[in-house]
N, CA, C and O atoms as a Tinker XYZ file with bonds, in Angstrom:
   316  protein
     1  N      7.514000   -6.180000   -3.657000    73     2
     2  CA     6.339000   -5.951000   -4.454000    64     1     3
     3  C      6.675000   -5.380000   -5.822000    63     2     4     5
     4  O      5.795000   -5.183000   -6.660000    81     3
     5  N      7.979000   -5.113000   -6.041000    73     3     6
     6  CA     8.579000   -4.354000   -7.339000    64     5     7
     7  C      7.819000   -5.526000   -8.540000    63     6     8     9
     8  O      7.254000   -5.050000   -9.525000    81     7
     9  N      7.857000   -6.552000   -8.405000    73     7    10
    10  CA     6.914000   -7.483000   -9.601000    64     9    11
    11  C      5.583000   -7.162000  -10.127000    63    10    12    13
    12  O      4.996000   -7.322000  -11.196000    81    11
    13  N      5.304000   -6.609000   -8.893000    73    11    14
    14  CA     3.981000   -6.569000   -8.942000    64    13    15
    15  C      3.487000   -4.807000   -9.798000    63    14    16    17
    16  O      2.343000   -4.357000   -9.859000    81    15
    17  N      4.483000   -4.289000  -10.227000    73    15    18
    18  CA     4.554000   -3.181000  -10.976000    64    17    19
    19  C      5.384000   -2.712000  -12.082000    63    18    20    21
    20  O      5.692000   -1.631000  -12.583000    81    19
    21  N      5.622000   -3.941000  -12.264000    73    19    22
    22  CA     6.251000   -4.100000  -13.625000    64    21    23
    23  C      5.591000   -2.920000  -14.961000    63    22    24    25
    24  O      5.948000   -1.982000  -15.673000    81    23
    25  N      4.560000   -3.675000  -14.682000    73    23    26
    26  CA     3.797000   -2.718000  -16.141000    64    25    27
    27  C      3.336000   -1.024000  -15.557000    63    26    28    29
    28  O      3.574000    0.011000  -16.180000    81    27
    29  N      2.836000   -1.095000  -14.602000    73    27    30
    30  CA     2.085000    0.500000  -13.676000    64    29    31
    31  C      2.071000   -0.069000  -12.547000    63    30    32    33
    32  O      1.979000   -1.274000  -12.315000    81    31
    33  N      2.220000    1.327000  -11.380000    73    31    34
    34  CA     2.021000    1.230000  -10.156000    64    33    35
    35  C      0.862000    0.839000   -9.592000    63    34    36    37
    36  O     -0.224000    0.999000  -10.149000    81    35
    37  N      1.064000    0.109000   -8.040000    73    35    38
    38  CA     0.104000   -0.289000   -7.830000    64    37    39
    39  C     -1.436000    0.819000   -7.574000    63    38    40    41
    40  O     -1.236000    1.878000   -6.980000    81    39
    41  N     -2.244000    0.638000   -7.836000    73    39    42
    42  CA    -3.017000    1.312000   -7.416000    64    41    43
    43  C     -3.515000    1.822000   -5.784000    63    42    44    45
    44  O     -3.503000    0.741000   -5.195000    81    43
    45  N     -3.996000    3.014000   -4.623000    73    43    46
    46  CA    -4.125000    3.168000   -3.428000    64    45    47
    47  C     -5.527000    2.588000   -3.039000    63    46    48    49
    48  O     -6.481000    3.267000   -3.420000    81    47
    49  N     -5.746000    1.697000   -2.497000    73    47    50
    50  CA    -6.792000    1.079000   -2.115000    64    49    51
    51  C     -6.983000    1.504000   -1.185000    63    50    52    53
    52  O     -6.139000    1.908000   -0.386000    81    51
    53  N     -8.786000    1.519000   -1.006000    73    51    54
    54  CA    -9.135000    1.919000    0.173000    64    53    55
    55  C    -10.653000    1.010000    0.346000    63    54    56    57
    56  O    -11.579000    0.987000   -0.465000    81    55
    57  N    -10.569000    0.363000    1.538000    73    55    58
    58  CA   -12.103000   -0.884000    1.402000    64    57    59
    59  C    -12.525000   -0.518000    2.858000    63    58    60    61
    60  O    -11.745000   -0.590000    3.807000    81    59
    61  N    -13.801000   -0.126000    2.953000    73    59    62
    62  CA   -14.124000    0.154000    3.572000    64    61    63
    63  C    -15.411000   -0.742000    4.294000    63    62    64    65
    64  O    -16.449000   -0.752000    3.633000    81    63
    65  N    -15.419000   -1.425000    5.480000    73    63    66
    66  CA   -16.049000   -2.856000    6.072000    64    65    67
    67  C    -16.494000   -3.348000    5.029000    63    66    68    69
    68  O    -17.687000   -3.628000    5.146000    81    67
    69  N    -15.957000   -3.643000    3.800000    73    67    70
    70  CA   -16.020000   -4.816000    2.981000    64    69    71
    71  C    -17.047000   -4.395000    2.235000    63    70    72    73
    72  O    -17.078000   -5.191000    1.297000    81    71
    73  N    -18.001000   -3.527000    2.082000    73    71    74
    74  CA   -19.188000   -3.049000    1.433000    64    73    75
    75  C    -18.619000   -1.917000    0.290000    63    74    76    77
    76  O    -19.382000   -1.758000   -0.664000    81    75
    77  N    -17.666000   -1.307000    0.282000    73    75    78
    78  CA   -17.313000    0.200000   -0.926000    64    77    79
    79  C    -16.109000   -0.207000   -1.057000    63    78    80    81
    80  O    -15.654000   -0.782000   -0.068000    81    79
    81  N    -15.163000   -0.059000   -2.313000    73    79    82
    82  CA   -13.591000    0.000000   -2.345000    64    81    83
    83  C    -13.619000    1.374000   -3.065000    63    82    84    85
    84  O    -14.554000    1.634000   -3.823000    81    83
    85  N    -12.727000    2.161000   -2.869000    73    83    86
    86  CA   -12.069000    2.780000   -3.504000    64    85    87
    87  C    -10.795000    3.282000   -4.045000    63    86    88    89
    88  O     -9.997000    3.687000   -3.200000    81    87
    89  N    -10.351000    3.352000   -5.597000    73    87    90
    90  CA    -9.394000    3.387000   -5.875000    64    89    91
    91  C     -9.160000    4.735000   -5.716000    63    90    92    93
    92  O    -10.238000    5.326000   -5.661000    81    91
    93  N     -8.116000    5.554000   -5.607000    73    91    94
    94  CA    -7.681000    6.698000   -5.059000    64    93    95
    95  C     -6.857000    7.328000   -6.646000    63    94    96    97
    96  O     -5.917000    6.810000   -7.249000    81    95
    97  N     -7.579000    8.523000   -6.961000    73    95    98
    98  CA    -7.017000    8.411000   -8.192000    64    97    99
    99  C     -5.890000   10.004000   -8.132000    63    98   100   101
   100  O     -6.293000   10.844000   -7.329000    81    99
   101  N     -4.576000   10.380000   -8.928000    73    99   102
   102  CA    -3.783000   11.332000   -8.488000    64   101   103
   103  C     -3.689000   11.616000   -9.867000    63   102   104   105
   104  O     -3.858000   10.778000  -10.754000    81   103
   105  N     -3.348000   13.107000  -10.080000    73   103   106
   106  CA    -2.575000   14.127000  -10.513000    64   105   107
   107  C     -1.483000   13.773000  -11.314000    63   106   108   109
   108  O     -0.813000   12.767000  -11.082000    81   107
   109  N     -1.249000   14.582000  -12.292000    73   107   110
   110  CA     0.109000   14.093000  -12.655000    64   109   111
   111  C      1.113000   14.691000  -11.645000    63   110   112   113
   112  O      1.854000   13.751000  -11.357000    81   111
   113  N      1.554000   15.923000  -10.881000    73   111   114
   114  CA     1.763000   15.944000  -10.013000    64   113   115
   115  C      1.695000   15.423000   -8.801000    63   114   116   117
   116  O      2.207000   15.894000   -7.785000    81   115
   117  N      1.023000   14.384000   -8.900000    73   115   118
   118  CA     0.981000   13.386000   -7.484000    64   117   119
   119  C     -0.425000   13.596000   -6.092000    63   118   120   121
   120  O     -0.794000   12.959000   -5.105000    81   119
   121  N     -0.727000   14.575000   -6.635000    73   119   122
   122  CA    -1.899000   15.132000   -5.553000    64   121   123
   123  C     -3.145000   14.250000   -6.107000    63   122   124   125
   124  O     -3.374000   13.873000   -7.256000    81   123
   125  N     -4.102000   13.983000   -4.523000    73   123   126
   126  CA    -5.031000   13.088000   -4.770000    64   125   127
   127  C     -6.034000   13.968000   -5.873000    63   126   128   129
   128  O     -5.835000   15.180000   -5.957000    81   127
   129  N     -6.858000   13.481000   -6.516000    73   127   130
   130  CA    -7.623000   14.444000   -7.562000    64   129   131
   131  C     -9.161000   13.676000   -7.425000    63   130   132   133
   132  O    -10.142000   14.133000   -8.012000    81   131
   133  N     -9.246000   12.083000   -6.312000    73   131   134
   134  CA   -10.815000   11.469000   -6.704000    64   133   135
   135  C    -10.295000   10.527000   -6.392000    63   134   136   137
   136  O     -9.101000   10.229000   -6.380000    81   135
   137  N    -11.436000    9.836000   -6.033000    73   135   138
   138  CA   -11.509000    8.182000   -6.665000    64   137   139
   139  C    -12.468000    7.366000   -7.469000    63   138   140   141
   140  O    -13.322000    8.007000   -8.081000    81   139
   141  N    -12.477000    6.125000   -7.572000    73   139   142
   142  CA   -13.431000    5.639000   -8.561000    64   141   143
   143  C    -13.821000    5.081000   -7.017000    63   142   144   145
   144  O    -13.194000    4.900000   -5.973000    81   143
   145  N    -15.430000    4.885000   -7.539000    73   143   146
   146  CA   -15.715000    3.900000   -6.215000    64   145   147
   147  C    -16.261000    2.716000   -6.900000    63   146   148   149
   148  O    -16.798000    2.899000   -7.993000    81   147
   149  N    -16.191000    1.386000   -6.351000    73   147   150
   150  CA   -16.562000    0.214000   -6.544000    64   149   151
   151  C    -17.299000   -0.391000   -5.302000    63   150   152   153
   152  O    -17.008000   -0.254000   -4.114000    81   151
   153  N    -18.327000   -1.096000   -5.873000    73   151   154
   154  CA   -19.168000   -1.992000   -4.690000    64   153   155
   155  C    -19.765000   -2.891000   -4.893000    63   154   156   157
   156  O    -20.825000   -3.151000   -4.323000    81   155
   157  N    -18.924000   -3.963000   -6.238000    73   155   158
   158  CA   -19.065000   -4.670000   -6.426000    64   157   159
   159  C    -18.411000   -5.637000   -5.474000    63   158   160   161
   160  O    -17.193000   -5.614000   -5.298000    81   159
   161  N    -19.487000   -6.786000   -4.639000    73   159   162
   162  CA   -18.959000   -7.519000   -3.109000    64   161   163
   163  C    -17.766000   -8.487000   -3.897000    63   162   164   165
   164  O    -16.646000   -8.251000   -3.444000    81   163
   165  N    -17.782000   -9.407000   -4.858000    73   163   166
   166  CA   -17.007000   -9.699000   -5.457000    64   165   167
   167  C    -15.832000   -9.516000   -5.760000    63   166   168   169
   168  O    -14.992000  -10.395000   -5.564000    81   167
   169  N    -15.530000   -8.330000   -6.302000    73   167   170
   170  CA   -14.441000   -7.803000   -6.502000    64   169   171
   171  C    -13.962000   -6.808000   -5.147000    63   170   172   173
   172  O    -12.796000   -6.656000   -4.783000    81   171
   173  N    -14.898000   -6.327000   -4.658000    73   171   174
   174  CA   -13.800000   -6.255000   -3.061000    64   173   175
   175  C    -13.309000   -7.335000   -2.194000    63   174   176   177
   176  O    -12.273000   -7.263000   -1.533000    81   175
   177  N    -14.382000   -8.684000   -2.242000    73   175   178
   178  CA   -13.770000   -9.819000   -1.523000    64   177   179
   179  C    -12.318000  -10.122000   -1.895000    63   178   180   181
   180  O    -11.369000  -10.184000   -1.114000    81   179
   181  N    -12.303000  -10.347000   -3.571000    73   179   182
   182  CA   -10.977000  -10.701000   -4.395000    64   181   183
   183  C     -9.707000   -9.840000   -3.823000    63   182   184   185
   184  O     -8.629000  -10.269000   -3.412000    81   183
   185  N    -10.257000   -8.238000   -3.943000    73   183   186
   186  CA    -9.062000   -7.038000   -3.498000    64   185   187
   187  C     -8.762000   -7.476000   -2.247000    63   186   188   189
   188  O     -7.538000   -7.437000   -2.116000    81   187
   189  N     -9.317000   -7.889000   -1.235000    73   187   190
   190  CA    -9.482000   -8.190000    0.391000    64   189   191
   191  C     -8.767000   -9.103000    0.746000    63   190   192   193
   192  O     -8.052000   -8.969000    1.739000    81   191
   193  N     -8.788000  -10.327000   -0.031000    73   191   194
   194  CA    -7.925000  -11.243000    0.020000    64   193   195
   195  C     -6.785000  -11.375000   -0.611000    63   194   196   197
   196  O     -6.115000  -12.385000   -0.395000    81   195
   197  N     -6.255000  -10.223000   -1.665000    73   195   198
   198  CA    -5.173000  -10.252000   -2.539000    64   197   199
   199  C     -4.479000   -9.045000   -1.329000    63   198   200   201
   200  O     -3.321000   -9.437000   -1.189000    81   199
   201  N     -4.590000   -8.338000   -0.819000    73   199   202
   202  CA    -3.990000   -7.509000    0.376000    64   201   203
   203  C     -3.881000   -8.334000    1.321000    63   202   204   205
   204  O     -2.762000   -8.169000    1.807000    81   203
   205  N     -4.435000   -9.143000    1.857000    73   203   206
   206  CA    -3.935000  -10.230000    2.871000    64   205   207
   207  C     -3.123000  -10.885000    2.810000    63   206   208   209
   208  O     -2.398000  -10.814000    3.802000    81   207
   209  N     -2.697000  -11.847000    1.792000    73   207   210
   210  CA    -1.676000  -12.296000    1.247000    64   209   211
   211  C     -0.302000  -11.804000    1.042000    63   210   212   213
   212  O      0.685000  -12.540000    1.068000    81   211
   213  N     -0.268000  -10.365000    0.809000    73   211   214
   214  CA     0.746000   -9.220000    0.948000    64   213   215
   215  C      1.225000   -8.588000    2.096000    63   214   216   217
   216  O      2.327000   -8.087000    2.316000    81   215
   217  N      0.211000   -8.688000    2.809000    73   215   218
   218  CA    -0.004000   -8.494000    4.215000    64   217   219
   219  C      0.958000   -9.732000    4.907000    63   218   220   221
   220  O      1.841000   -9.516000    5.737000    81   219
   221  N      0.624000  -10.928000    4.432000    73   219   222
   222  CA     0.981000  -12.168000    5.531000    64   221   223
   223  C      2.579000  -12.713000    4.880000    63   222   224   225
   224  O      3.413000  -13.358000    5.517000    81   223
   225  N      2.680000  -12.322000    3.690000    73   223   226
   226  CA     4.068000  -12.576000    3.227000    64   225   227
   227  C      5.185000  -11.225000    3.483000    63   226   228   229
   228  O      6.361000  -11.400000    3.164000    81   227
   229  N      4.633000   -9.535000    4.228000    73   227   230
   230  CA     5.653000   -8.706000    4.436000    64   229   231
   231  C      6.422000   -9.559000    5.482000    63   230   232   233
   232  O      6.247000  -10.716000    5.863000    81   231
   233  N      7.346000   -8.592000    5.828000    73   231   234
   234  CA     8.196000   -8.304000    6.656000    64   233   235
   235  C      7.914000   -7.706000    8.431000    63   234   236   237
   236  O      7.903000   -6.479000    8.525000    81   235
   237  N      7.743000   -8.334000    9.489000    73   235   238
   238  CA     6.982000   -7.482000   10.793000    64   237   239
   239  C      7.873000   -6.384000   10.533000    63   238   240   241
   240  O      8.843000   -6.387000    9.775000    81   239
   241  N      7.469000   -5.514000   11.192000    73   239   242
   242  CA     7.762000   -4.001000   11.492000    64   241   243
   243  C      9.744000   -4.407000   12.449000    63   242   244   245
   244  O     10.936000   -4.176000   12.246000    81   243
   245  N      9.274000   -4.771000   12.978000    73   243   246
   246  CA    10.150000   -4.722000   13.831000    64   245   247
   247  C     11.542000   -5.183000   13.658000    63   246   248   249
   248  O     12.590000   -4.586000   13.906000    81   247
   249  N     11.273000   -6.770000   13.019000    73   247   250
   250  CA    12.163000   -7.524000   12.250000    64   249   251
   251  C     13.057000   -6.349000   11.023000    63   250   252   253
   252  O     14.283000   -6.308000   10.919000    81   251
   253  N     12.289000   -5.671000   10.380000    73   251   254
   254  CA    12.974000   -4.534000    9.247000    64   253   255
   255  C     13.588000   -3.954000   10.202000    63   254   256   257
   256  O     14.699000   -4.380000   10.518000    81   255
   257  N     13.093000   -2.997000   10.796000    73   255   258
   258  CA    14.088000   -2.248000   12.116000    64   257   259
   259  C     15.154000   -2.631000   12.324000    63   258   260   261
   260  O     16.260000   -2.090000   12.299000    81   259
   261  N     14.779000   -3.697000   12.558000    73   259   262
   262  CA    16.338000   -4.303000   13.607000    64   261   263
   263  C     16.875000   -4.341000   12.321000    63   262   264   265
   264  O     17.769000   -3.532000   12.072000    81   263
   265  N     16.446000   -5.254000   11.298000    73   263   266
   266  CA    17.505000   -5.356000   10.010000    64   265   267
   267  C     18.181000   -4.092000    9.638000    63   266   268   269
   268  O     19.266000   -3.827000   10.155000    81   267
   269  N     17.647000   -3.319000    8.815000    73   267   270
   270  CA    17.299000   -2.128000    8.437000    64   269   271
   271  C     18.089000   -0.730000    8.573000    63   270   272   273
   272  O     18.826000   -0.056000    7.852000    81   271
   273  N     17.554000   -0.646000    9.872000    73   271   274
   274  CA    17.487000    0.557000   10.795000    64   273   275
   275  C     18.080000    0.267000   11.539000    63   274   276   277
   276  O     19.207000    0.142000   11.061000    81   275
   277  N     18.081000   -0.092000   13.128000    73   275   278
   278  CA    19.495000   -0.123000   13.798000    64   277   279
   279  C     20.634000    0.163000   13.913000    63   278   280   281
   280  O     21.194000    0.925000   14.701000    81   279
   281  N     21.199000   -0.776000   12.698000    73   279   282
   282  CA    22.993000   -0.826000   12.285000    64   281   283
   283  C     22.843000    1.183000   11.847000    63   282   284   285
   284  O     23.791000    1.861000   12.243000    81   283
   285  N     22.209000    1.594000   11.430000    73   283   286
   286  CA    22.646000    2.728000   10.727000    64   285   287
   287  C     23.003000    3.705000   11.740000    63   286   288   289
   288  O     22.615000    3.696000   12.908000    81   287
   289  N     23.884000    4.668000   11.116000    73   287   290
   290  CA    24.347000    5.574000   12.446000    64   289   291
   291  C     23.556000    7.128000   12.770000    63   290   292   293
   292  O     23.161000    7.999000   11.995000    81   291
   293  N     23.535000    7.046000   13.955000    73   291   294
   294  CA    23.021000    8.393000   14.370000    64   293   295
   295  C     22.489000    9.273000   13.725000    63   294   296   297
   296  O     23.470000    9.730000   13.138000    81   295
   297  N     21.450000    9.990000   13.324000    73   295   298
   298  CA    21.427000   11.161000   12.281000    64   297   299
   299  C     22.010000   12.088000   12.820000    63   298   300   301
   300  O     22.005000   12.326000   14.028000    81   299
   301  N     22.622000   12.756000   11.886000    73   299   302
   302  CA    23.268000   14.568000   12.340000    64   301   303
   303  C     22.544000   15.316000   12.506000    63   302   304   305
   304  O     21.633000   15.611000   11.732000    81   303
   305  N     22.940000   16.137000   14.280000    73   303   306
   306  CA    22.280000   17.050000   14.604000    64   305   307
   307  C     22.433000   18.397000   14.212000    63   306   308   309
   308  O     23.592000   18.749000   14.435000    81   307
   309  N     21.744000   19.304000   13.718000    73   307   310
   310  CA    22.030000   20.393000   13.216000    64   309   311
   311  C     22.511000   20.941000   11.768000    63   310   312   313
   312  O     22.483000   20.167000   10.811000    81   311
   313  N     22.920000   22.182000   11.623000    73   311   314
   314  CA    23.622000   21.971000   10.329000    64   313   315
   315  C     25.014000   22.094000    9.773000    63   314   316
   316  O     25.235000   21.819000    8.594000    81   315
């Protein structure tokens, strides 16, 4: 998804049964501070289906794992 933030990060979406979206807005420190809300059906359909697509082109969970995660060794116990 690094393309897809070329210019700014993606924004935190949040759509809620397809009727409210909200963008999740942060801090310069990173802490949530609001969101904008939108409920325009339009433009949540568009957001709805542009997350699906992202959705259907990741990676399963599991498939990364095994890639991923697996091969790596043990974490160290203690200090």
């Amino acid at each position: 998804m690094a393309h897809l933030e070329e210019r700014a990060p993606l924004p935190e979406v949040v759509v809620l049964g397809g009727r409210v979206l909200f963008l999740v807005r942060y801090e310069s420190q990173g802490r949530a501070c609001g969101a904008w809300r939108i409920e325009d059906r339009d433009a949540i359909a568009a957001t709805v289906a542009d997350l699906a697509a992202l959705f259907d082109g990741g990676t399963p969970l599991l498939d990364y794992f095994e890639r991923e995660i697996a091969p790596l060794p043990a974490p160290a116990v203690g200090s």
